[in-house]
N, C-alpha and C positions, 0 to 999 in steps of 0.2 A: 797213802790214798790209792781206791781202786783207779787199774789202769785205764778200766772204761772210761769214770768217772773224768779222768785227766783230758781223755782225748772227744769227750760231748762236748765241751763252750772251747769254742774256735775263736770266739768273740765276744762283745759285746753284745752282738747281735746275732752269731749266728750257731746255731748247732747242728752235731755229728751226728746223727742217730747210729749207734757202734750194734746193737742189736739187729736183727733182722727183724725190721718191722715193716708192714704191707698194706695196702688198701686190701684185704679178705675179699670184701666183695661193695658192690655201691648199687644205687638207684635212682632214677630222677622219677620228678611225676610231673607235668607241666598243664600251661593251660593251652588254646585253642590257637592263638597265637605265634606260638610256639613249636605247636605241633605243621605248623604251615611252611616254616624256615626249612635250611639246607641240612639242619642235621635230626630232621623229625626217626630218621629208622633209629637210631640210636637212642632214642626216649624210651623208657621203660611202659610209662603211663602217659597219656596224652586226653583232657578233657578237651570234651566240644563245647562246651560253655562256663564263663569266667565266673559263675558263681561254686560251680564244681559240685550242685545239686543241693547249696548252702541257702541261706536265707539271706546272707549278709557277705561283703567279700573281704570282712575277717575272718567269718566263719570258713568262707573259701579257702583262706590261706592256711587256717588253721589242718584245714583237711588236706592240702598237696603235700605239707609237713607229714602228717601221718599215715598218706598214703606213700610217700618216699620211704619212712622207715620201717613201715612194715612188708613193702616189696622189697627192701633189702633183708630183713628176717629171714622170708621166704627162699628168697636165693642163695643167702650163707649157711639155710635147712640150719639153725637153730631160733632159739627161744628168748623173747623180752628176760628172763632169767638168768639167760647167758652172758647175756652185757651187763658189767660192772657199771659202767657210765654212761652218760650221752651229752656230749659238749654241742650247745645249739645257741643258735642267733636269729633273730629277724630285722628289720628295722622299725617296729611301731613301738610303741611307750610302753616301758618295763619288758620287754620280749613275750609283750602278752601272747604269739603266736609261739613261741617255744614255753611257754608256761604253761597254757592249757594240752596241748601235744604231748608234755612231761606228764601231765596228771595221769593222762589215759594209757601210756606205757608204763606207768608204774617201774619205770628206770630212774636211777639216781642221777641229778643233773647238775649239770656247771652252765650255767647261762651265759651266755660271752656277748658281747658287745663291741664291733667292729665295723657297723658299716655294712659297707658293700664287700671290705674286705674280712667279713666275719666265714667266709668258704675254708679258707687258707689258717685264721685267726683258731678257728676249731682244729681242724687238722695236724694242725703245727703242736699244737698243745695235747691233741689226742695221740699224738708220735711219742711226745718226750714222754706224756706218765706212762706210755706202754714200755719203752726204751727202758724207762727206770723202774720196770718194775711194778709198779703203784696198782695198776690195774692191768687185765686178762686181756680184754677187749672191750673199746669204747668205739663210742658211734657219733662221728661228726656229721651238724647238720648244718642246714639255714634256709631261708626262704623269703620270697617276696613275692609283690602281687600287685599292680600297675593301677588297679583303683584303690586299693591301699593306702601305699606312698604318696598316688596325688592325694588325695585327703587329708595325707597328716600334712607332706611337707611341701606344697602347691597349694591346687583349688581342687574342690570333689569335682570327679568325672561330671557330674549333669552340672558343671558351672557352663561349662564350654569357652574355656580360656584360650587366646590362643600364644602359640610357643614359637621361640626364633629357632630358626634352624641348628643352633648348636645343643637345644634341649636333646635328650636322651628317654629312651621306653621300656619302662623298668621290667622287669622279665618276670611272669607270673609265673612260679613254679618253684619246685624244692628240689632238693639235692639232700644226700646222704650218702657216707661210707660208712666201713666196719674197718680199725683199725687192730693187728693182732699179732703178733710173731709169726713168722713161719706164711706158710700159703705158696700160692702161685701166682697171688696180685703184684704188682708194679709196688717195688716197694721205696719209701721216703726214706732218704739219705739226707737231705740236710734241710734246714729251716732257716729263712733270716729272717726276724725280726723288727719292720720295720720301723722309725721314730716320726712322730709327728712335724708335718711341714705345714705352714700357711702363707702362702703368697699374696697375701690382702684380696682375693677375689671375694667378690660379695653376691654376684648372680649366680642365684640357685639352676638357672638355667644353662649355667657352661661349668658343668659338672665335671667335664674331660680334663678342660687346661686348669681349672682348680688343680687332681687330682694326678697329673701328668707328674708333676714334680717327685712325689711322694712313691710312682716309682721306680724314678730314673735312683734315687736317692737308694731306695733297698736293693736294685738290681744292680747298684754299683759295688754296693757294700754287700752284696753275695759273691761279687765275681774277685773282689779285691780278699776277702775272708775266706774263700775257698780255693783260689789261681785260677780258677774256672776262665774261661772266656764265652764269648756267644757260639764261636764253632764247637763248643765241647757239648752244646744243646741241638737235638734235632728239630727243637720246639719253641720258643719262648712266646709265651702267653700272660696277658694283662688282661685284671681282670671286667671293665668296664668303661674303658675311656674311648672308646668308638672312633668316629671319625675326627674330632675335633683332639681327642688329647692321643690320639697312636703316632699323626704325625711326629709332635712333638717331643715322644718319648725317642722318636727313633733321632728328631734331633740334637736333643740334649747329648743321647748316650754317645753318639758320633762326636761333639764334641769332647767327650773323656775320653776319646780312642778306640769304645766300643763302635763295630759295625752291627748294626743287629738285621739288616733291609733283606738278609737271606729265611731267616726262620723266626721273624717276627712278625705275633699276630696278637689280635684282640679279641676277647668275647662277646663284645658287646659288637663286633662288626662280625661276627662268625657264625651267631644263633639266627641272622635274619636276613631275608635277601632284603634289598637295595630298595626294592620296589614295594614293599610290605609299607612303606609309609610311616617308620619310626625313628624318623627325623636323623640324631648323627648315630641312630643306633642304640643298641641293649646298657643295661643299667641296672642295678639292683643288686641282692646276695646272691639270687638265682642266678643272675647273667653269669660268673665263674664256677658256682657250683654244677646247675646241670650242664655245662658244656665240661666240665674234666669229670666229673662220677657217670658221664655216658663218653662220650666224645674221644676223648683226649684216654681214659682205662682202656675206653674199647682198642684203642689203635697202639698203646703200651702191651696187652695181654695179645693182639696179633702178632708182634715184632715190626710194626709198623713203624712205631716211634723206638727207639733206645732210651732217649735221657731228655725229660722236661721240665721246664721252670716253669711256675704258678705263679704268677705276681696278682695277689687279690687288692683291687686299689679300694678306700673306702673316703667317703666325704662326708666329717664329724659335725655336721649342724645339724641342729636343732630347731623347731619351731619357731622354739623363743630368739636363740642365738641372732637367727637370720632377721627377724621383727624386729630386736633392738640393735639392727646394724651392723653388728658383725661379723669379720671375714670368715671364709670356712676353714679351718684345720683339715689335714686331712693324713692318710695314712697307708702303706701299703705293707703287705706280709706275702714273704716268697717260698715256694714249697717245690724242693729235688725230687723227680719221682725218676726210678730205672726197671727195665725192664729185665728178665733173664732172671737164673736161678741163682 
């Protein structure tokens, strides 16, 4: 058997990327929102209105999608031609926002489905078939959009419903990378895997301690699958549990002996100040995608960061699911980025 082949699955869960494989290059596009938080200079695109010049704010999201991936084009100065693949996600029914986005790029797609942790779920999967070969270069997406999500899995924005403080505000905007051998980007060393947890929560509105669990559970099974510890991270980031599920995570992991209170952060508490009014904080596939394809690359490509962990968390309900009473599932997927040649 190849010796590569022997030293990729570490685990059950977790893989080696033994190739030199790289973020090439990323882009975010976001909405108005967004562009108002603490890390607006690092936005690639930024709309001043949440329809994004759409009719509709599918149509909207449809466009931050393909405005992300086409100012990643532009930036890695090649061609829809040049990418073999494109691994994308959203969260509305059928990934109709990564279906219509695939049509108009006329790239060959893997549709994925993950959640909120569909950033990381694309990623992780756009490493290994590079890793092995399968493909040249693929381009991880995803996207969300705050009247969106309340429409499918809420009430439409003009209900005017109101939310307990542990509700969450789902991040309008897209993310993309270019994943490919070689470069000068931050490149991805290892992937865990995460597995499905459910802790019987059934409020769509406490999205965080739902989702908390799912990724104490991958963050432990990356550190125990790799010897890694939290000091061996300049960074550890999750990817949408805000205020209500960050505490938690850091107390779970403290009781397995991890300390994480030095370089542990969240996305969904990092895109937005305090005072923006979105209650325990950011949510969505955006909330971890545009915060590491701007944010988190920018500060790996300065030498700012060395070595970060991505924990993308995801919360698997359904319209129906939640209507006929059932708890949420949920899931998170962790992704090694390093910096250096």
């Amino acid at each position: 058997m190849d010796s590569k082949k022997q030293t990729a699955r570490i685990s059950r869960q977790t893989w080696h990327f033994a190739e030199d494989v790289r973020v090439q290059a990323s882009a975010v596009s976001v909405g108005p929102k967004e562009g108002e938080g603490p890390l607006s200079s690092y936005f690639d695109q930024i709309h001043d209105d949440v329809y994004v010049g759409q009719q509709t704010w599918e149509d909207a999201e449809r466009k931050l999608m393909e405005d992300a991936v086409t100012i990643l084009l532009q930036k890695a100065s090649i061609k829809e031609q040049d990418v073999d693949v494109i691994l994308a996600g959203d969260l509305l029914n059928q990934n109709i926002t990564t279906n219509f986005t695939a049509e108009k790029l006329e790239i060959p797609l893997m549709g994925m489905y993950g959640a909120c942790s569909t950033s990381m779920l694309t990623l992780a999967t756009a490493a290994a078939l590079v890793n092995a070969g399968y493909v040249k270069k693929a381009i991880a997406a995803c996207s969300s959009h705050n009247a969106t999500a309340e429409r499918q899995y809420r009430y439409p924005t003009e209900y005017g419903g109101q939310k307990p403080p542990s509700a969450q505000w789902t991040v309008t905007g897209a993310g993309a990378g270019l994943v490919g051998i070689g470069g000068k980007g931050p490149r991805i060393t290892y992937a865990t895997m995460g597995k499905v947890t459910d802790m019987g929560i059934k409020d769509p509105f406490d999205m965080g301690s739902a989702m908390a669990p799912a990724a104490v559970s991958t963050i432990h099974s990356h550190f125990q699958d790799t010897g890694r510890t939290p000091k061996d991270y300049d960074l550890i980031v999750t990817g949408d549990l805000a205020a209500v599920g960050y505490p938690i995570v850091k107390e779970l992991m403290l009781a397995q002996g991890y300390a994480m209170e030095d370089m542990y952060n969240d996305c969904g508490l990092m895109i937005y100040y305090p005072e923006q009014e979105v209650f325990a904080g950011g949510s969505g596939c955006a909330s971890s995608a545009v915060v590491t394809y701007s944010y988190i690359m920018d500060q790996i490509n300065r030498g700012l960061l060395k070595r970060v962990l991505v924990c993308a968390t995801g919360a698997l309900l359904s319209p129906i699911s939640y209507q006929q009473g059932n708890s949420i599932p949920c899931i998170a997927h962790a992704v090694a980025f390093e910096g250096g040649a």
